[in-house]
VONUTOR-49714 format. One record per residue (C-alpha): residue number from 1; x, y, z negated. Coordinates in Angstrom, 1 decimal. Example, Ala and Ser with C-alpha at 12.3 -4.5 7.8 and 13.67 -1.06 7.14 Angstrom:
BEGIN
DOLO   num        X        Y        Z
DOLO     1     12.3     -4.5     -7.8
DOLO     2     13.7     -1.1     -7.1
This chain:
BEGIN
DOLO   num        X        Y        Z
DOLO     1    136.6     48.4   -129.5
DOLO     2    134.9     46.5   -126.9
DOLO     3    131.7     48.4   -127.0
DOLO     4    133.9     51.4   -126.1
DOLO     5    135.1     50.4   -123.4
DOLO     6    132.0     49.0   -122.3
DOLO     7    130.5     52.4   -122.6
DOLO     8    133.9     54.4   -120.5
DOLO     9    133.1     51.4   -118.0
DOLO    10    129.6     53.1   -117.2
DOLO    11    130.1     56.3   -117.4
DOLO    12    133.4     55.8   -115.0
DOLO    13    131.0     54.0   -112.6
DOLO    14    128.3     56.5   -112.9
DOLO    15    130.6     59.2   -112.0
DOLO    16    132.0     57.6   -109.5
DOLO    17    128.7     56.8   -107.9
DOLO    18    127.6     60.1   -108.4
DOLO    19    130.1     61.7   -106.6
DOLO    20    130.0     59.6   -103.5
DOLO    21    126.1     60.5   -103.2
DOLO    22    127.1     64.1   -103.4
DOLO    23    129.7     63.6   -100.8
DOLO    24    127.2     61.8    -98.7
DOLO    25    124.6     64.6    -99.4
DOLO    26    126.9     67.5    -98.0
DOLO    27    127.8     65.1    -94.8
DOLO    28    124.5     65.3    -94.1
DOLO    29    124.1     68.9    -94.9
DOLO    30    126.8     69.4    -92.0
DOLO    31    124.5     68.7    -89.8
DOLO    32    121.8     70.5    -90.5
DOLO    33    120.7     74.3    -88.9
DOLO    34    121.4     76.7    -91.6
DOLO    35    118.4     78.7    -92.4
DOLO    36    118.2     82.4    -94.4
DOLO    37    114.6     83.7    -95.1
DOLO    38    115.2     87.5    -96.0
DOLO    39    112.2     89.3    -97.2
DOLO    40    112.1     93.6    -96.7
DOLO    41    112.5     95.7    -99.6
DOLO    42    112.8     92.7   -101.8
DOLO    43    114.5     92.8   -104.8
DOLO    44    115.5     90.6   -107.5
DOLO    45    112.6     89.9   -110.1
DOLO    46    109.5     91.8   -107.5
DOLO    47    106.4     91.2   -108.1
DOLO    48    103.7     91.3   -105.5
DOLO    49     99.8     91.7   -105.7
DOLO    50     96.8     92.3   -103.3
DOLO    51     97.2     93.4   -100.1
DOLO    52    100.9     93.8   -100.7
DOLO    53    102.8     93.2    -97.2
DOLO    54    105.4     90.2    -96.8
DOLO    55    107.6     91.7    -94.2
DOLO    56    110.5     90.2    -93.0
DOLO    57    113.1     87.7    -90.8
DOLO    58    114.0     83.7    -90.2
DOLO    59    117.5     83.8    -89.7
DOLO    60    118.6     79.7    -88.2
DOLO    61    122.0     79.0    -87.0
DOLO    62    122.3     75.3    -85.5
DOLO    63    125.8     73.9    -86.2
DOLO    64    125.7     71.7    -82.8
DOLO    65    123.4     71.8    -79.7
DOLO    66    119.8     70.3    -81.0
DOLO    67    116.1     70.1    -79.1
DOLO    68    113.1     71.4    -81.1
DOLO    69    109.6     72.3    -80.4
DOLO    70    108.3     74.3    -83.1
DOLO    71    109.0     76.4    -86.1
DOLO    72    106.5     76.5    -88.5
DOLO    73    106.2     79.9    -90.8
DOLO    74    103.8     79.5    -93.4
DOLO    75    102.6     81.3    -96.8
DOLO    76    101.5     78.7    -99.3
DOLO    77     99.8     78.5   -102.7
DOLO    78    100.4     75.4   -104.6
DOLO    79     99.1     73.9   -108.2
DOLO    80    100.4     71.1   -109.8
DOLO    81     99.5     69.7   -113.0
DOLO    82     99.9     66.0   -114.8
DOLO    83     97.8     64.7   -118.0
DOLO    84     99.3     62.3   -119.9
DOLO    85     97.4     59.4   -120.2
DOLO    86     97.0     58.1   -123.9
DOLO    87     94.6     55.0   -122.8
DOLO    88     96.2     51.3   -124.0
DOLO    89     94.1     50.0   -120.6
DOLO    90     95.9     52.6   -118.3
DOLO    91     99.4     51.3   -117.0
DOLO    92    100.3     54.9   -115.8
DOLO    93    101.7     57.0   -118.3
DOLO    94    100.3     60.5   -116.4
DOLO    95     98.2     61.3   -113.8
DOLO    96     99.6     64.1   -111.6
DOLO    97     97.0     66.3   -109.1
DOLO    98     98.4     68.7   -106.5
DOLO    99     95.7     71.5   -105.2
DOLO   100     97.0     73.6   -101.9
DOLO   101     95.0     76.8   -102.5
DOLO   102     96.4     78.6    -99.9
DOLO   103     98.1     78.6    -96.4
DOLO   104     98.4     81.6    -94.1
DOLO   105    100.2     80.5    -91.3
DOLO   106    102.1     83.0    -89.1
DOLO   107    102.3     83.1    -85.4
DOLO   108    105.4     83.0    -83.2
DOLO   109    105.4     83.9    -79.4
DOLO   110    106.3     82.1    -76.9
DOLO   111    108.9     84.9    -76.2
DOLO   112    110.8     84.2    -79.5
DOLO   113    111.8     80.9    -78.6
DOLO   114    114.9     79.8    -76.7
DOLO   115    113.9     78.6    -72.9
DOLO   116    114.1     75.4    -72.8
DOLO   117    113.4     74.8    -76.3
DOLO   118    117.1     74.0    -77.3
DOLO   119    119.0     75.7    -79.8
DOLO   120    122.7     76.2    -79.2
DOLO   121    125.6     75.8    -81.3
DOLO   122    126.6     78.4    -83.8
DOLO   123    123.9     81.1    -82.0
DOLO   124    121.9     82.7    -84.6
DOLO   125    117.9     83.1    -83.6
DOLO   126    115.8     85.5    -85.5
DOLO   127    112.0     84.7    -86.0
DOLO   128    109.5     88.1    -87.8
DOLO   129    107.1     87.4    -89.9
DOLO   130    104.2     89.3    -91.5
DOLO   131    101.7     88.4    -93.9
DOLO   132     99.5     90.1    -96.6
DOLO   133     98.4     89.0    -99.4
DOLO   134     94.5     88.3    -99.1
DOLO   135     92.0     89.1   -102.5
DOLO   136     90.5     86.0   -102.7
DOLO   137     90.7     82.3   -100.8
DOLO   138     88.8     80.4    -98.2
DOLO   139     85.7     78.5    -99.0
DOLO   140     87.3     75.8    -98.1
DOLO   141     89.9     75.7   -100.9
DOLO   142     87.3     74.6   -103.4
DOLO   143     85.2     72.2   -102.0
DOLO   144     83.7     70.1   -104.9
DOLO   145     80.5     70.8   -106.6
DOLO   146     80.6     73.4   -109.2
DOLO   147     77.7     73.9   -111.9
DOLO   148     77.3     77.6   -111.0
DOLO   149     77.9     80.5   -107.6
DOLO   150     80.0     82.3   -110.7
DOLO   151     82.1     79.3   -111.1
DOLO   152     82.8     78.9   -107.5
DOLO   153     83.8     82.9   -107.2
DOLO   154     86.1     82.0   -109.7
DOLO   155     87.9     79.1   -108.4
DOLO   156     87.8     81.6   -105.3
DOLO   157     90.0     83.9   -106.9
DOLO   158     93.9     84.2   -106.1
DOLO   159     95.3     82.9   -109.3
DOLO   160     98.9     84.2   -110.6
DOLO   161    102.2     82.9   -110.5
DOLO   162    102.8     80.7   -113.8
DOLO   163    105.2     78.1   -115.5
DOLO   164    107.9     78.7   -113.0
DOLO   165    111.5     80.1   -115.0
DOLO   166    113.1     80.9   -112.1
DOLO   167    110.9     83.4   -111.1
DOLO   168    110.4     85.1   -114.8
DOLO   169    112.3     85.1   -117.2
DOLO   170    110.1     85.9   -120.2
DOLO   171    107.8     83.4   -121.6
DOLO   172    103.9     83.3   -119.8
DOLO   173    102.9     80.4   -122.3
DOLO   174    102.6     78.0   -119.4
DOLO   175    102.9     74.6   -120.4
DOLO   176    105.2     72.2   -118.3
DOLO   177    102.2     70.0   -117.7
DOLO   178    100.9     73.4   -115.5
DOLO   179    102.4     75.0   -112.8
DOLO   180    101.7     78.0   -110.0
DOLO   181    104.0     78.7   -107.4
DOLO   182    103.9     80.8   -104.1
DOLO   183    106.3     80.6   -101.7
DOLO   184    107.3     81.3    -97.7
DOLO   185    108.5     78.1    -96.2
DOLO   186    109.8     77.5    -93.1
DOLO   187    110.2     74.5    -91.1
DOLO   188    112.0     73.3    -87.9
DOLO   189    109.3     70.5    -85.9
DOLO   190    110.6     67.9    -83.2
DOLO   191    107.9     66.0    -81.5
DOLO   192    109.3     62.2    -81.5
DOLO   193    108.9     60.6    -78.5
DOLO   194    108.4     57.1    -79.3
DOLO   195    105.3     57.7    -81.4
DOLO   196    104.3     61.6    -81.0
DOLO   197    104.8     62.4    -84.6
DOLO   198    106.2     65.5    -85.9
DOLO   199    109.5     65.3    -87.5
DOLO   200    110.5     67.7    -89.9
DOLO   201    114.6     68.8    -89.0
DOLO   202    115.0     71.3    -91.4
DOLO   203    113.2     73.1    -93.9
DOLO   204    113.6     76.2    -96.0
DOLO   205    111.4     78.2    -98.9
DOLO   206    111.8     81.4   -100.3
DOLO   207    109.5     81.8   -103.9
DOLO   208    107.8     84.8   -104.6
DOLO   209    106.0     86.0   -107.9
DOLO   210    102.5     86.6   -107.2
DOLO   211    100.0     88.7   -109.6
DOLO   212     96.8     89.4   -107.9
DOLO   213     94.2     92.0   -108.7
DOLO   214     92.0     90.8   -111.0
DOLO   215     88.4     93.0   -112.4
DOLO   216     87.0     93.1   -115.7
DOLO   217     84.1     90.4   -116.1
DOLO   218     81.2     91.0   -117.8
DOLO   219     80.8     89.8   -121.1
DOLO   220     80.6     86.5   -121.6
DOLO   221     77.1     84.7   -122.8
DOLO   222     77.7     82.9   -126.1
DOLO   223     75.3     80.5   -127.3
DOLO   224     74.8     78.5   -130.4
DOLO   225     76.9     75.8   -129.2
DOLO   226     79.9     77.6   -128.0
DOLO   227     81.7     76.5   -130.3
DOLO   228     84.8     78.2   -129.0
DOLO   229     83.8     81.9   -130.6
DOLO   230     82.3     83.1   -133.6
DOLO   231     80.9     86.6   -133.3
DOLO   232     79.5     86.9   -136.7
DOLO   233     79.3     85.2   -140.4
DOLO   234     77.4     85.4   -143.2
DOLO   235     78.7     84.6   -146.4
DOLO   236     77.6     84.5   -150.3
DOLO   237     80.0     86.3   -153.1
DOLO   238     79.7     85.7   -156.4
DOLO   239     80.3     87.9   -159.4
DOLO   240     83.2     85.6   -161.4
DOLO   241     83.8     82.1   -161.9
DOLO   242     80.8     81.7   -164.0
DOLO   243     78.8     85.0   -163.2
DOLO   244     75.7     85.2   -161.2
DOLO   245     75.4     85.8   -157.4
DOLO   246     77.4     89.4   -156.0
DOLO   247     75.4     89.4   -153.1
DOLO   248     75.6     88.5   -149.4
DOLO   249     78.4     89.7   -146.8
DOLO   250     77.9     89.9   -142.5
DOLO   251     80.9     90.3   -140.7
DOLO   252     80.2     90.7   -137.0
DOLO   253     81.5     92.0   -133.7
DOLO   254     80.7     92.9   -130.3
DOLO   255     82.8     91.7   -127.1
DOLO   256     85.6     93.8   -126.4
DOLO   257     86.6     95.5   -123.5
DOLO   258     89.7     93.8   -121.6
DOLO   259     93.2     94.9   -121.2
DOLO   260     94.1     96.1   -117.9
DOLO   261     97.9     95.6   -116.7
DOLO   262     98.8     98.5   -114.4
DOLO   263     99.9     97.7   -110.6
DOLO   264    103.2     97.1   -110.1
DOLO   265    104.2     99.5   -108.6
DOLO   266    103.1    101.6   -110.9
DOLO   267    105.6    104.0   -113.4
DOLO   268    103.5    103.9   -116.6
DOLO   269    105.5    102.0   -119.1
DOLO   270    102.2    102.5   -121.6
DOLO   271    101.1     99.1   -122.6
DOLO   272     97.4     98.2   -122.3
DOLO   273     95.0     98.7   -125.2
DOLO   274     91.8     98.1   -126.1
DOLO   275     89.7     98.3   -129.1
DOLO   276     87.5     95.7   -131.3
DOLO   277     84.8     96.9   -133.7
DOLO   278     84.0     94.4   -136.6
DOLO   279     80.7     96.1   -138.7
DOLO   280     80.1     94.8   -142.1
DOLO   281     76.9     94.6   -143.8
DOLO   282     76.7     94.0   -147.4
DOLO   283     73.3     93.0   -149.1
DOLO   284     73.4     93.0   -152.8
DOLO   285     71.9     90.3   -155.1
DOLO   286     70.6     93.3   -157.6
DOLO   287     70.4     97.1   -157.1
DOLO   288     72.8     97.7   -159.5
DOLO   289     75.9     95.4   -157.8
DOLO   290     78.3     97.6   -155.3
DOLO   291     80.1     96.6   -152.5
DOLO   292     83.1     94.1   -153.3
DOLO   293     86.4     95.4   -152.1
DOLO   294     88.0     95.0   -148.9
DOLO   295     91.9     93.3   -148.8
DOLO   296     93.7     93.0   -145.7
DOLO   297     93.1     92.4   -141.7
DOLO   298     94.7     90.3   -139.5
DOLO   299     94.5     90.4   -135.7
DOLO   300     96.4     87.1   -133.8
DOLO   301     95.4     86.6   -130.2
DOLO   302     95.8     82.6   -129.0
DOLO   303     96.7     82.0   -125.4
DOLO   304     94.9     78.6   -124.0
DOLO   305     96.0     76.8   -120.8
DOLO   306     93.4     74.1   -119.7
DOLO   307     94.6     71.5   -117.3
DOLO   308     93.2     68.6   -115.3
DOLO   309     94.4     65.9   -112.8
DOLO   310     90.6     66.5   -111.3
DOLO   311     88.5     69.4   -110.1
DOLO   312     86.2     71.2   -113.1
DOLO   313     82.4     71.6   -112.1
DOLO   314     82.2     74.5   -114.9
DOLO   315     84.2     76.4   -117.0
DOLO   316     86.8     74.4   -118.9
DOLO   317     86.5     74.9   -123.0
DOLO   318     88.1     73.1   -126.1
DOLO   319     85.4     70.7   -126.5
DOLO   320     85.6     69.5   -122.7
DOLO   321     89.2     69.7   -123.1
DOLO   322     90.1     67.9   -126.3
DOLO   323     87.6     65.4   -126.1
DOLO   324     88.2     61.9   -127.0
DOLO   325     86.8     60.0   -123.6
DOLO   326     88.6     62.7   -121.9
DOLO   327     91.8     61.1   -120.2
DOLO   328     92.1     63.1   -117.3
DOLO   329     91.8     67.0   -118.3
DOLO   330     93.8     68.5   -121.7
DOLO   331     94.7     72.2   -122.9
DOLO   332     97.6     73.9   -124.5
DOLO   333     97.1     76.3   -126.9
DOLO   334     99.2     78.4   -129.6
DOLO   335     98.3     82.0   -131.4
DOLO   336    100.7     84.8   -131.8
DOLO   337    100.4     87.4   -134.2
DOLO   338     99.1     91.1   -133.2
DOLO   339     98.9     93.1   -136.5
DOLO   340     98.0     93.3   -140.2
DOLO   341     97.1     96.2   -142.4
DOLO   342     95.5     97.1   -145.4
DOLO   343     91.5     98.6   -144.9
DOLO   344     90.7     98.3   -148.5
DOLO   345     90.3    102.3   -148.0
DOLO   346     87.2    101.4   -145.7
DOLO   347     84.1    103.6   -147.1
DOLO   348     80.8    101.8   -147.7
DOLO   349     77.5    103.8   -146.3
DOLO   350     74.2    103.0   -148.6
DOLO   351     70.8    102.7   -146.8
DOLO   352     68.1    103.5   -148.6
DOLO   353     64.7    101.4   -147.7
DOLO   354     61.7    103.5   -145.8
DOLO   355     58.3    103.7   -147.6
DOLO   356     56.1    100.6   -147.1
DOLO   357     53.7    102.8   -145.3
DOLO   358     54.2    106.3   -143.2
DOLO   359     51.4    108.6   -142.1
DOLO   360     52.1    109.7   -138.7
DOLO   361     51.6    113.6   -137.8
DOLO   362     48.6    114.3   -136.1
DOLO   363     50.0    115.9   -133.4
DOLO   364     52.1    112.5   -132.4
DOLO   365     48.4    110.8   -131.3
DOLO   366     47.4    111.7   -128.0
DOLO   367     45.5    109.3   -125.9
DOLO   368     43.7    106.4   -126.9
DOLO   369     45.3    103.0   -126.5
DOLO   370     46.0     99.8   -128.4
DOLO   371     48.9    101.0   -130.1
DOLO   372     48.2    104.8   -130.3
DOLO   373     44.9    104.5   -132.7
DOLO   374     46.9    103.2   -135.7
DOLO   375     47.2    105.3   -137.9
DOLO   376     49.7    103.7   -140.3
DOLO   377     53.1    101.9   -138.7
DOLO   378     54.1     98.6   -140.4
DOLO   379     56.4     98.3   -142.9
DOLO   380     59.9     97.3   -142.5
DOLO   381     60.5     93.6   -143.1
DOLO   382     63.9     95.0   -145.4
DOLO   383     62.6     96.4   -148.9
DOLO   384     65.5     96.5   -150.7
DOLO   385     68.9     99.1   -150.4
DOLO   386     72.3     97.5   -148.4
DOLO   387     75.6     98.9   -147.8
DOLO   388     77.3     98.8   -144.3
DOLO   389     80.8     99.9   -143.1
DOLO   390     82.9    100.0   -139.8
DOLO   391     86.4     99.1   -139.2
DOLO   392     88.2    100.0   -135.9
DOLO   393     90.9     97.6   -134.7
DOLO   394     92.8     98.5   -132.2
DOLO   395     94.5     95.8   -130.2
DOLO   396     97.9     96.0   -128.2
DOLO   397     99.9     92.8   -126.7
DOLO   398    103.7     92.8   -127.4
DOLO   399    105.9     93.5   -124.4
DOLO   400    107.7     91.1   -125.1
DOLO   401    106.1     88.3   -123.5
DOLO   402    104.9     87.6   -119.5
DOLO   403    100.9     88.1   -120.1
DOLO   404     99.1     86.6   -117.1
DOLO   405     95.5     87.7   -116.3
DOLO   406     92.6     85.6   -116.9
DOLO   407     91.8     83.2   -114.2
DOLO   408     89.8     79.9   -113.5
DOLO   409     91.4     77.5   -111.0
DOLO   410     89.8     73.8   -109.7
DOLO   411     92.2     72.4   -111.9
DOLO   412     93.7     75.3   -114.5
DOLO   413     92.8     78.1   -116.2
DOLO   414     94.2     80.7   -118.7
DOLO   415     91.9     82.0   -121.3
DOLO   416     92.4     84.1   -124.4
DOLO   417     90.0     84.8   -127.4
DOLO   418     90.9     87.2   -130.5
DOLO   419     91.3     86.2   -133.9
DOLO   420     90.0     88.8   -136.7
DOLO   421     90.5     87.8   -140.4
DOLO   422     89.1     89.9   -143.0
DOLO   423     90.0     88.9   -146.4
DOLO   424     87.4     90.4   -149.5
DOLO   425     87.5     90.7   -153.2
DOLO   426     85.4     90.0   -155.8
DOLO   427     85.3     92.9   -159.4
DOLO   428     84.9     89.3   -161.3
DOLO   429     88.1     87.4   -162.5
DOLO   430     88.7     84.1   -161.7
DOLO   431     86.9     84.0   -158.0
DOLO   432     89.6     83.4   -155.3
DOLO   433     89.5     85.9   -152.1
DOLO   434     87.2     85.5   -149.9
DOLO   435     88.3     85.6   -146.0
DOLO   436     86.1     85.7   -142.8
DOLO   437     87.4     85.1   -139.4
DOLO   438     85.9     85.9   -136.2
DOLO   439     86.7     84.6   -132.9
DOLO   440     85.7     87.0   -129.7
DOLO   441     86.5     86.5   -126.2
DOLO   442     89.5     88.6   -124.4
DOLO   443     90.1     89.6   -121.0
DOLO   444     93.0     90.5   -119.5
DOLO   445     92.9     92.1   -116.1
DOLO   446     95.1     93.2   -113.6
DOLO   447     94.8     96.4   -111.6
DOLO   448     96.7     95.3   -108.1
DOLO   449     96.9     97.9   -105.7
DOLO   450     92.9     97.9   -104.7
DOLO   451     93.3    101.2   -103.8
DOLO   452     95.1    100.5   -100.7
DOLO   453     95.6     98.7    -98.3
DOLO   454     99.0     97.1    -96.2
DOLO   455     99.6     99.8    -92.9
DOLO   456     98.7     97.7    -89.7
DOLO   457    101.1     97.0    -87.4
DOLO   458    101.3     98.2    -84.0
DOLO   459    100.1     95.5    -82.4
DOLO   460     97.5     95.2    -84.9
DOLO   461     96.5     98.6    -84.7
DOLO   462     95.9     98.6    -80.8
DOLO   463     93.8     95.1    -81.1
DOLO   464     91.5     97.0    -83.7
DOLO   465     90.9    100.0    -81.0
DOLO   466     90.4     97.5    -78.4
DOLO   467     88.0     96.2    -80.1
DOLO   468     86.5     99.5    -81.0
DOLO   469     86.5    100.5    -77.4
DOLO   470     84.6     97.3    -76.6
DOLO   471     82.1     97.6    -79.1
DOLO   472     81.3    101.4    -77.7
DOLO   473     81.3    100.1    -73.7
DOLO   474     78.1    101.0    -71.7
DOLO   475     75.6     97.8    -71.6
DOLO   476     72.1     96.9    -69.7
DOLO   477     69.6     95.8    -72.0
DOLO   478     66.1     94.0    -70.5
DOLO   479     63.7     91.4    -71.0
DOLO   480     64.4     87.5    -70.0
DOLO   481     63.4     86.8    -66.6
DOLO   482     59.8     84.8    -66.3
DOLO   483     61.0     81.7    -65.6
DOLO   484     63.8     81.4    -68.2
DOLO   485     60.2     82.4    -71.0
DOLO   486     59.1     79.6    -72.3
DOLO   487     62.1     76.8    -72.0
DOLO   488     63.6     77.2    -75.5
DOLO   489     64.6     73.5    -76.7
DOLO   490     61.9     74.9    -80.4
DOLO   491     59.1     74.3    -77.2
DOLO   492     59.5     70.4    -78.4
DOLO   493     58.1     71.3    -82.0
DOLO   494     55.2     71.7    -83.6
DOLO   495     53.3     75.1    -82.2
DOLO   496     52.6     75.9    -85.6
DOLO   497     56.3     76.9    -86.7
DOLO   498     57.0     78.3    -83.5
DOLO   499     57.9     81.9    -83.8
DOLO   500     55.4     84.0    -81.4
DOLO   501     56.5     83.5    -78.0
DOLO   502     57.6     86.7    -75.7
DOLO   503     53.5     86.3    -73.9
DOLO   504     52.2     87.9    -77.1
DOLO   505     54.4     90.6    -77.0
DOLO   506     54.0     91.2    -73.4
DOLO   507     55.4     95.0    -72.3
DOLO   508     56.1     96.6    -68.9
DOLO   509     59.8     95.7    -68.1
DOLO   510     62.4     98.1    -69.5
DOLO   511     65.6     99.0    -68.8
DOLO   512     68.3    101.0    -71.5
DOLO   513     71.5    102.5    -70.9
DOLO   514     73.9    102.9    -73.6
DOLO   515     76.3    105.6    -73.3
DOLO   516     79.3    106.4    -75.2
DOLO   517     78.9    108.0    -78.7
């Protein structure tokens, strides 16, 4: 009984204390400006892309007479991404990193603002804004050493909006350890007086969902120790449990082609498609074995999230990821099933070796050379028969699910690689199915709106001809005066990586007019 009322006791208390901090936190609300951010043509669940135009208003109405000094109107790109640490030494138990990728900041006039910089009680001002979204970053935004110019380009990249449920409501596969957000904030500045510092008054966001254009990459270079993707396998079949060999199967594939989201604006509802081509090769232990027959074909595609609390020098993989001394980077990764079918009806082609040796027609030599004069051409290093066949998968992602496009930030990046599993079967009795999996790389790309660009405003538009007329205005060309030859601050090097000075070049003054075009 006592423990009961122990427990009422706390949670009274807890309430209690709860709702005096929310009573305190609307009291202070009172006196705060109240600020609407109101995008054009915006509706609920838009999603924007390159060069997409952010139009719109600042709407802040100041409850009671208050002195400012700036509004601030910016458009900002934020990742944020913990690790748990694992490490018995470490006290922490995650290490957090936060990368600002991007920040267009938007200009106010001096016009816009009340004079004297005072904002009035229950008088609404209005502050535009207009920004577009750019199709790729600032140097700047990655500024640690990267093993490769590719890399970099990468990290230069816009990346999308991912991990954040308000702003989608299907699944993008984000893990909570990840997160990508852009948004428009807004915030009300007062210069203190005591110490000069900028106080923030009041500040307001509005979140957007950003998918940016993103191009197909070429194919990826895999080595012998990428372990990450198999893109072929050999393996021995045997006739029955006790029977002699079968042969020798290869199942191998080439790098698909990626799957390219339509813009968003656009009307097709036809989901992207690609298609993977797995070619078998079947080498027989005698003449007389035929090919085994094929079972069933499954397709999964598995979605990888790599994360770190500190910048990647290369492309992340599992084996960097998942390492064992690695406390500070870690990836998230699940498959989901595509399709599976039957292809035992696949038909097996026979090739036939060449002759060892083939006499060329006479009328193939021509000149002399080292490779012209022989007669005979060498023989094949293959001299016995082998089957092949060809299997078409086509591959289609569910639309059930948010797929993001491939990207590679500082400090996370979403990759995908498709899973082909090819089971086979033996004439013998007593030999379980054999099954060969593949792994190949997968793109996923996004097609933005490349193909055009946001309209210029009209002040825009009359700086560009201003400029244009400036660049076309008459100008005087000529030769430096004597006296100003010969005084470059290069004089005070060596004369021997001096470029040749104006004396050997020596011409009759000139003098050009430029017209108008």
């Amino acid at each position: 009984m006592t423990s009961y009322r122990r427990a009422g006791y706390a949670t009274s208390i807890q309430s209690t204390t709860g709702s005096i901090a929310t009573y305190a936190r609307k009291l202070a609300q009172q006196g705060r400006p109240d600020m609407e951010i109101i995008l054009d043509d915006h509706i609920e669940g838009k999603i924007y892309t390159t060069f997409d135009a952010l139009t719109g208003k600042v709407e802040i109405t100041a409850p009671h007479q208050a002195r400012f000094d700036e509004i601030h109107i910016t458009l900002e790109g934020t990742v944020k991404t913990f690790v748990d640490d694992k490490s018995p030494a470490n006290t922490k138990s995650k290490t957090t990193a936060l990368h600002k990728f991007l920040k267009l900041v938007m200009p106010i006039a001096e016009t816009d603002y009340p004079q004297p910089r005072v904002a009035e009680a229950g008088r609404t001002y209005t502050f535009p804004f207009n920004f577009v979204i750019p199709d790729q970053l600032l140097p700047r935004s990655c500024s640690h050493a990267c093993t490769a110019d590719h890399v970099r380009d990468a990290h230069l990249q816009l990346p999308p909006s991912m991990g954040d449920r308000e702003m989608s409501v299907q699944d993008d596969f984000a893990p909570e350890m990840s997160k990508i957000q852009y948004a428009i904030k807004v915030r009300v500045v007062r210069n203190r007086e005591t110490d000069s510092k900028d106080t923030v008054l009041v500040e307001g966001l509005r979140k957007l969902r950003i998918v940016p254009a993103v191009t197909e990459a070429p194919p990826m270079s895999i080595g012998p120790t990428d372990y990450d993707f198999a893109l072929s396998k050999t393996k021995s079949l045997k006739k029955g449990m006790f029977s002699g060999k079968l042969g020798k199967i290869t199942v191998s594939a080439a790098q698909t082609s990626a799957l390219i989201f339509p813009a968003p604006s656009s009307e097709s509802c036809t989901p992207p498609t690609t298609m993977a081509t797995m070619i078998l090769r079947f080498d027989p232990h005698e003449s007389s074995s035929q090919p085994p027959r094929l079972g069933g074909l499954t397709t999964k595609i598995k979605v990888s999230t790599h994360f770190a609390a500190r910048p990647a020098a290369a492309f992340p993989t599992h084996r960097t990821s998942s390492a064992l001394h690695e406390t500070l980077r870690s990836v998230y990764s699940f498959s989901i099933p595509l399709s599976s079918r039957c292809v035992e009806s696949v038909v097996w082609t026979k090739h036939t070796p060449s002759p060892a040796y083939t006499r060329r027609d006479s009328a193939s030599s021509t000149e002399s050379s080292d490779c012209s004069d022989n007669v005979y051409a060498p023989a094949p290093k293959e001299n016995a028969a082998y089957y092949s066949a060809t299997i078409l998968v086509p591959i289609t992602l569910p639309s059930s699910k948010t797929w993001l496009p491939t990207f590679h930030n500082c400090i996370t990046s979403r990759v995908y690689a498709l899973d082909l599993n090819l089971t086979i079967h033996t004439p013998g009795t007593g030999v379980p199915v054999y099954s060969v999996g593949l792994r190949l790389p997968i793109q996923i790309a996004a097609a933005g709106n490349h193909s055009r660009r946001a309209s210029l405003t009209v002040e825009e538009a009359a700086a560009e001809l201003a400029g244009a007329d400036e660049y076309l205005m008459a100008r005087l060309i000529e030769m430096p005066h004597e006296d100003l030859i010969g005084n470059s601050v290069l004089a005070q090097a060596d004369s021997s990586e001096l470029p040749p000075s104006y004396e050997d070049f020596a011409r009759p003054q000139q003098i050009a007019t430029l017209g108008r075009c």
